[in-house]
N, C-alpha and C positions, 0 to 999 in steps of 0.2 A: 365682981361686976362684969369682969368679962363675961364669962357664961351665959350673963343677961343679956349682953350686946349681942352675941351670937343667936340667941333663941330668936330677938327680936329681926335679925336678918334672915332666918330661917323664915320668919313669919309673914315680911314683906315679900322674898325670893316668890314663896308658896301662891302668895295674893298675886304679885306680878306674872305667875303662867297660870293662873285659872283659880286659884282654890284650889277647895276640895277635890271638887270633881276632876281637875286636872291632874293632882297625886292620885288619886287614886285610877286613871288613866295609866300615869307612868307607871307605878304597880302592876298593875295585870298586864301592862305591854313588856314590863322586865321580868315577870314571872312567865311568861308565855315564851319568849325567845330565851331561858333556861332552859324550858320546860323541851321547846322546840330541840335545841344542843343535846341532853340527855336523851332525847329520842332516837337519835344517830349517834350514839357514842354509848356501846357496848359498855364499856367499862367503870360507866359510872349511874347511878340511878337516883332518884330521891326519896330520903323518909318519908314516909307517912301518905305517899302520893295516892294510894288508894285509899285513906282515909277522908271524912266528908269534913273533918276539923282540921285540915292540913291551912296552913296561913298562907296566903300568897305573897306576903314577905320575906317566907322565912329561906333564907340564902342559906342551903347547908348542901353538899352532894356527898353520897358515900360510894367507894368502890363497890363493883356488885358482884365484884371476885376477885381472888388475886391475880393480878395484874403478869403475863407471863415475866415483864422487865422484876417485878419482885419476886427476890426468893419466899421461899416456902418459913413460917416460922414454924412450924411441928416439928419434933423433937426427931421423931422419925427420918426425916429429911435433912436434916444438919449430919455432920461428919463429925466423927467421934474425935473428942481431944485425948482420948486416950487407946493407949496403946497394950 
């Protein structure tokens, strides 16, 4: 019955800044100032961002290369354990 207690604070929190239209406000202003950070920060980028079915929820960022602070995982690049 918690989890019911919880939803139903979810649901008043939601009515008391706007509704709908207020989430979904916060939404595009929290996907935008992501959106904004990825734009100046080389190093990291987001799936799917040039796709037209990308969610403006969806909080995920990937490196968009390795990073110079990480080594290299290729086999080539590691130092031989043997001698």
């Amino acid at each position: 019955m918690i989890c019911v207690e919880d939803y139903i604070d979810a649901l008043k929190w939601a009515d008391a800044i706007g509704g709908l239209d207020a989430l979904i406000a916060r939404a595009d202003a929290n996907t935008k100032a992501i959106a904004d950070w990825v734009a100046k920060t080389p190093a990291v980028r987001l799936p799917g961002q040039d796709r037209s079915d990308s969610a403006p929820t969806r909080r995920c960022a990937s490196p968009s290369s390795t990073p110079r602070w990480q080594p290299s995982t290729s086999r080539a690049s590691r130092p031989s354990s043997r001698r």
